[in-house]
C-alpha positions as CSV (number, residue, x, y, z in Angstrom):
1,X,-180.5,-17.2,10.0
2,X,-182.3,-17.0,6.7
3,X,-181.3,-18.9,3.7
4,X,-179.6,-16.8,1.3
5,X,-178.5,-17.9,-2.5
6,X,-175.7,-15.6,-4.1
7,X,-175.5,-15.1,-7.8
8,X,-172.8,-13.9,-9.2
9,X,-173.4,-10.2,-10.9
10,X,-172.0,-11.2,-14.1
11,X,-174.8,-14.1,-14.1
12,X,-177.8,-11.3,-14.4
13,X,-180.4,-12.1,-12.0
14,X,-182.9,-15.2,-13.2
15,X,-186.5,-14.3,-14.7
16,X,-188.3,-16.7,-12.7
17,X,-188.3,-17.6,-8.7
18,X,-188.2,-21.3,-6.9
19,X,-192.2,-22.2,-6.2
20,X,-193.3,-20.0,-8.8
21,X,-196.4,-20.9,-10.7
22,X,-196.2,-20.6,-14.5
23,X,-197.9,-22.4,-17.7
24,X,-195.6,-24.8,-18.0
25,X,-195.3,-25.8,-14.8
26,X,-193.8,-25.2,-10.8
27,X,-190.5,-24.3,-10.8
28,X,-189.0,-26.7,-8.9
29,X,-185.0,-25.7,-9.6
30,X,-182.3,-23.3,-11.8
31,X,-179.1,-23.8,-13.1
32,X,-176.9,-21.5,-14.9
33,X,-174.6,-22.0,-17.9
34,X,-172.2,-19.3,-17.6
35,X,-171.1,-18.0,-20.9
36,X,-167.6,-19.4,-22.0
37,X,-168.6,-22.5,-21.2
38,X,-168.6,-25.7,-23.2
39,X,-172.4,-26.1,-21.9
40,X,-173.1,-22.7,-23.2
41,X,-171.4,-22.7,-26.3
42,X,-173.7,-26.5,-26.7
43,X,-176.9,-25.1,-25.9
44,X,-176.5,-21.2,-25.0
45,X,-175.6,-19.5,-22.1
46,X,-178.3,-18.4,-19.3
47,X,-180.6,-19.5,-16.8
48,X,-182.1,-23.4,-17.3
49,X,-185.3,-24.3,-15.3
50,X,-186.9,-27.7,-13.7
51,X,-190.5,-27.5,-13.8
52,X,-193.1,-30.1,-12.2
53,X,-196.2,-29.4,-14.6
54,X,-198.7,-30.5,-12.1
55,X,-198.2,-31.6,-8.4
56,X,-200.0,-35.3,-9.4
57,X,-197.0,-36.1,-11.7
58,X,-193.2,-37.3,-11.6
59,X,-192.6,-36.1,-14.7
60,X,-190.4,-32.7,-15.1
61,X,-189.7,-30.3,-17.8
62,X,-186.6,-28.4,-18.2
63,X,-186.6,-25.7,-20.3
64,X,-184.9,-22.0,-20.6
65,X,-186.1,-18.9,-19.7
66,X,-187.5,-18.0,-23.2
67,X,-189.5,-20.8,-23.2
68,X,-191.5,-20.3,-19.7
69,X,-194.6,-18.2,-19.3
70,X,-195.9,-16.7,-16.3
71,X,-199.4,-17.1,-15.3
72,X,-201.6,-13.8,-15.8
73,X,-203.1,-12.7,-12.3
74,X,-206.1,-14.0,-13.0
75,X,-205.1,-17.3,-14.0
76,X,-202.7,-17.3,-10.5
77,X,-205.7,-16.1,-8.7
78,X,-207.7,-19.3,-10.3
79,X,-205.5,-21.6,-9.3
80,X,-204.4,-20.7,-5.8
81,X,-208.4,-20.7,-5.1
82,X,-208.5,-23.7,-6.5
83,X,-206.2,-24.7,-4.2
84,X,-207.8,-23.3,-1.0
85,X,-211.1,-25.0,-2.0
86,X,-209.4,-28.2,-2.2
87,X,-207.9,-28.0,1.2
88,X,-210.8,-26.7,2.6
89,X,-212.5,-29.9,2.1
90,X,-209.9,-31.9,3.1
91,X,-210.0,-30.4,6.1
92,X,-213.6,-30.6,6.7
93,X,-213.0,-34.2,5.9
94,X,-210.5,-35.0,8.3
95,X,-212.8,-33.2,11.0
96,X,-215.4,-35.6,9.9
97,X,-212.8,-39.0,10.8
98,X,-212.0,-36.9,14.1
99,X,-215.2,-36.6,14.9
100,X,-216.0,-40.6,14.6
101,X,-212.9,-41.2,16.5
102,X,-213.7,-38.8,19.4
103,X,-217.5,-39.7,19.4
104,X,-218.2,-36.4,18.5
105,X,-215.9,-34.4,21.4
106,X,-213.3,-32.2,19.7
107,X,-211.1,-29.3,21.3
108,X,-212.1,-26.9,18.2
């Protein structure tokens, strides 16, 4: 069975998706404050976000729709190559320790 998360209609559907990369940040979470509410008539009603600004950090942001930009597609093509790099050395890395530990005999 695939997770499924139901929003009411009367809640509009959020700008921004869980995991998605934007300037401010990953979006870790969402919360609503339904109009009518004391919460929305304190702050405003709509969708609230939890952002992690870099994976490195503890530190989270949470901020409302408004106030989040996406990344253009070549700043998310940037970073996700960024990424890939990264792991790609890791991994040639952790070869390099299996090969030590193995004597040089590996499955691959």
């Amino acid at each position: 069975m695939k997770p499924t998360i139901a929003i009411p209609r009367h809640w509009g559907y959020p700008r921004f998706a869980l995991d998605q990369r934007t300037q401010q940040g990953l979006i870790l979470g969402l919360y609503h404050y339904p109009s009518g509410t004391e919460l929305a008539e304190q702050f405003g009603d709509g969708w609230r976000y939890a952002l992690m600004p870099n994976k490195n950090s503890d530190e989270i942001s949470y901020l409302q729709e408004n106030q989040i930009q996406p990344l253009s597609p070549q700043e998310l093509f940037s970073e996700i190559t960024a990424e890939i790099e990264f792991y790609q050395q890791q991994i040639v890395i952790l070869q390099q320790q299996l090969a030590v530990v193995t004597g040089g005999f590996t499955n691959a």
